[in-house]
C-alpha positions as CSV (number, residue, x, y, z in Angstrom):
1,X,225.3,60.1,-15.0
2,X,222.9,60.1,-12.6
3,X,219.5,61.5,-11.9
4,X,218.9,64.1,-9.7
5,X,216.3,62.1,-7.5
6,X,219.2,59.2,-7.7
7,X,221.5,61.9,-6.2
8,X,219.6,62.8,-3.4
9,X,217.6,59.7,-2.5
10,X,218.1,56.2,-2.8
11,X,216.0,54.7,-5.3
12,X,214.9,51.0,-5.5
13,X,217.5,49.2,-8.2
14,X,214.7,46.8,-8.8
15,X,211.7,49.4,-9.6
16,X,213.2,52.7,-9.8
17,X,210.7,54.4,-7.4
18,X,212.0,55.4,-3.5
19,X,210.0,53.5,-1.4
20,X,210.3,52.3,2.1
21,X,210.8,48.5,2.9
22,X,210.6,45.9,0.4
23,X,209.8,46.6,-2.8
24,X,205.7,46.0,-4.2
25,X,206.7,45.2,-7.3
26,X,207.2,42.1,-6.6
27,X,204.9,39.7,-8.7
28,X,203.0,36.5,-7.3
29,X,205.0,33.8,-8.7
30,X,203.0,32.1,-11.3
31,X,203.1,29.0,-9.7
32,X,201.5,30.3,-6.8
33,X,198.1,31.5,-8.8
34,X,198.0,28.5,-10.4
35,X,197.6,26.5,-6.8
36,X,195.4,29.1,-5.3
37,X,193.1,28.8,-8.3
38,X,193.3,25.7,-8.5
39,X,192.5,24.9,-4.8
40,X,189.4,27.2,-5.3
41,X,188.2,25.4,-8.3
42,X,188.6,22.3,-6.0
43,X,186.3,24.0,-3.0
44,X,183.8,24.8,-5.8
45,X,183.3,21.3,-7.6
46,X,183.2,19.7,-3.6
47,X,180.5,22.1,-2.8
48,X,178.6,21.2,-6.3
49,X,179.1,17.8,-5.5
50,X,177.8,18.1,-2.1
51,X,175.0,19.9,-3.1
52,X,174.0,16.5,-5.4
53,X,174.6,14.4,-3.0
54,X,171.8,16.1,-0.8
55,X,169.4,16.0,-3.6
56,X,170.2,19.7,-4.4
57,X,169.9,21.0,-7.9
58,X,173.1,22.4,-8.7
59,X,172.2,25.3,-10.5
60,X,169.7,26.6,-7.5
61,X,173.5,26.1,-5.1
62,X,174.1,30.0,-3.7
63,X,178.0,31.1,-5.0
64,X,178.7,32.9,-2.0
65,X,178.9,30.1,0.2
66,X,181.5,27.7,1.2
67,X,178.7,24.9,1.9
68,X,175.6,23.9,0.0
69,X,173.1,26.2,0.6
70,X,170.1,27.0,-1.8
71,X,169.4,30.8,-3.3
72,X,166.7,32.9,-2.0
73,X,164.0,32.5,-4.3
């Protein structure tokens, strides 16, 4: 039997929930957070590397940035 909100609206058979468009439910394949943090781990060790490279200390290296710049002391 159906629900009343079935009845009158159409619901989403993936979710449940009436929505308009495509449903956000939808999960970020796991695959796809693995590359993304991966390719940020990447960005980070170049940047440390970088910053080495220059004759930087590492640990002085601001977070924030994409290129080796050193922290406001």
């Amino acid at each position: 039997m159906l629900q009343f909100k079935e009845f009158v609206e159409e619901v989403c058979p993936e979710c449940g929930k009436d929505h308009e468009g495509e449903c956000a439910t939808e999960a970020i394949s796991h695959a796809k957070k693995l590359a993304r943090r991966k390719a940020n781990l990447l960005k980070t060790m170049k940047k440390y590397g970088d910053a080495t490279k220059m004759g930087m200390d590492p640990a002085q290296v601001n977070q924030r940035r994409n290129r080796p710049t050193l922290k406001k002391r």
